[in-house]
N, C-alpha and C positions, 0 to 999 in steps of 0.2 A: 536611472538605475541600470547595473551591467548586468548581461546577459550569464545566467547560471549553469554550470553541473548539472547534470541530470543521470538518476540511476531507469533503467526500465525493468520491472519484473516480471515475466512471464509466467503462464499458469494455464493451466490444462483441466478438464474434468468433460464427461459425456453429456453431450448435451444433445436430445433427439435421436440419441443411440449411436452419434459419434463421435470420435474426439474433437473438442473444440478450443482453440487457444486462444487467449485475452492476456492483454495486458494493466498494467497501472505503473504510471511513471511518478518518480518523486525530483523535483528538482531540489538542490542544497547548496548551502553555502558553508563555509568554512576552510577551505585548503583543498589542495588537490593534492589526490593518494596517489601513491606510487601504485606499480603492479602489484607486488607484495602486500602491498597493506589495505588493496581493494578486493586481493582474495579473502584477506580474514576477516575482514566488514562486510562481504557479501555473504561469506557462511556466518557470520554471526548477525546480519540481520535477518535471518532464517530460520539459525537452532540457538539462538542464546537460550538460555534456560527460563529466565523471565519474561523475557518480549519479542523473545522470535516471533517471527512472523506466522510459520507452521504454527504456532499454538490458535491462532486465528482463525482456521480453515480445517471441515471437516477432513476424514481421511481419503474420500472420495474427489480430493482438489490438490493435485501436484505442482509443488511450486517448481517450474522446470530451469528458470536459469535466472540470471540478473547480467543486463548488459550496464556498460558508461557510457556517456557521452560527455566529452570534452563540451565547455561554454560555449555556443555557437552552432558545433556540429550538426548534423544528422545521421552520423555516422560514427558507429561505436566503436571506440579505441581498448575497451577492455571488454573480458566476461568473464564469467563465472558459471560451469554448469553446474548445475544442482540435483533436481529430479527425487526431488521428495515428497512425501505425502503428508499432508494434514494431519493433528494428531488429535483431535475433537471425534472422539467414538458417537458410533451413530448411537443414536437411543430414539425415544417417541418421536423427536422433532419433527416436524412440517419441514420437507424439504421442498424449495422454493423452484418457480421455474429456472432456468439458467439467466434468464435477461433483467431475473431480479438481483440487485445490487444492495448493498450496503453502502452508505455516503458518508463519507468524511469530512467534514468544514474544517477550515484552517483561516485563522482571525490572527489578522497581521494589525499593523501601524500605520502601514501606507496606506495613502487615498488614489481617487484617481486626480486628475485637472479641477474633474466637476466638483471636486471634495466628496465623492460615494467612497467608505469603506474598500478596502482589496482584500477578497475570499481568497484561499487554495480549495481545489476540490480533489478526493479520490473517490473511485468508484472498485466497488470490492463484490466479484459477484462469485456461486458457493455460497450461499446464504441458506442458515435454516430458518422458520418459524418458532416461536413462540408458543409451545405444546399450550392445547385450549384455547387459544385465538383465530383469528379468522385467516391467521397467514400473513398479516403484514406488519407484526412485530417482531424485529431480530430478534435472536434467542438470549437471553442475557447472558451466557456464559462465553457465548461468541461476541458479542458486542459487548464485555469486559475488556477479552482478549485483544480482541482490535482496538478498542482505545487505549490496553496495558503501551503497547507498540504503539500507535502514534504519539502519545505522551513521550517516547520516547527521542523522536526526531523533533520534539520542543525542546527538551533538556540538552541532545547531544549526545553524539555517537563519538569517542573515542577513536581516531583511527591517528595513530603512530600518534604525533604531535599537536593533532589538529580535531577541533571539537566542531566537528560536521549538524548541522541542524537544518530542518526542509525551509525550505522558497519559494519565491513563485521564480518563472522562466526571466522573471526581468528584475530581480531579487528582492520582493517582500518577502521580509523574515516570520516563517507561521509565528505566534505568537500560544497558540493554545489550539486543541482538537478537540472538534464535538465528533462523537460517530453517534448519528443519529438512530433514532431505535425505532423509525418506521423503514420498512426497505423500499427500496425506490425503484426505478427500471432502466434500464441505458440499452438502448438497443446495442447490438454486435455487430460491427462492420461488414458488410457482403464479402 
């Protein structure tokens, strides 16, 4: 298998009383976007009206930019700033510590050598609780939204000519998203 695209999304929110940035990267397959038509795919994987990404994240989590990377690279050939905020109003929710994540499985076709299944994973943190739980059930309204959007990168994004859909780095094609409804932990890089 050949090595994939990859979008990185960046994200911002306080964490410990400072700002803190994370990211989640998606790698895809389908064509490679011109500059033009990776600006209107990066704002419309953000504020579509249906499955933006914003819809996903309270309003206390800015989504601040989206880079590319060319097949191969580590080094990003386009961006897109952004610097938008969540649009999930706060209410009773349990707001979770920052190192708690939301997890997203991606169930592909490919195996590996040994014949084991090939996973994609994302990790989504801005997590609320599950009002009346003990805190380690995403909120179902946020874990709708997050799955409305990755259901999306199964079906296919639109861009110019070319019907984009997530990968792995060495191109398994996801097949289907679970986002899991217990929240998980992903420590944050030093």
């Amino acid at each position: 298998m050949a090595a994939t695209q990859k979008l990185k999304v960046n994200f911002s929110f306080t964490r410990k009383g400072l700002s803190k940035r994370w990211s989640t990267s998606f790698h895809f397959d389908g064509g490679i976007p011109t500059d033009a038509e990776f600006q209107t795919w990066a704002n419309d994987i953000v504020t579509n009206a249906t499955v933006g990404l914003r819809a996903s994240f309270y309003s206390d989590v800015t989504i601040e930019d989206i880079l590319y990377y060319a097949a191969g690279s580590d080094i990003a050939s386009k961006s897109r700033v952004i610097g938008i905020a969540g649009t999930i109003t706060h209410s009773s929710d349990t707001q979770l510590p920052g190192d708690a994540a939301a997890l997203v499985r991606w169930s592909t076709t490919q195996r590996t050598t040994k014949n084991h299944p090939i996973y994609l994973f994302n990790y989504l943190h801005g997590c609320r609780g599950q009002t009346g739980t003990a805190g380690d059930l995403l909120n179902a309204n946020q874990k709708s939204n997050m799955q409305d959007h990755m259901n999306k990168w199964v079906s296919g994004w639109t861009v110019g000519s070319h019907t984009i859909v997530r990968a792995g780095p060495n191109g398994a094609i996801a097949q289907a998203a679970t986002v899991e409804q217990y929240v998980t932990h992903r420590d944050f890089r030093k």
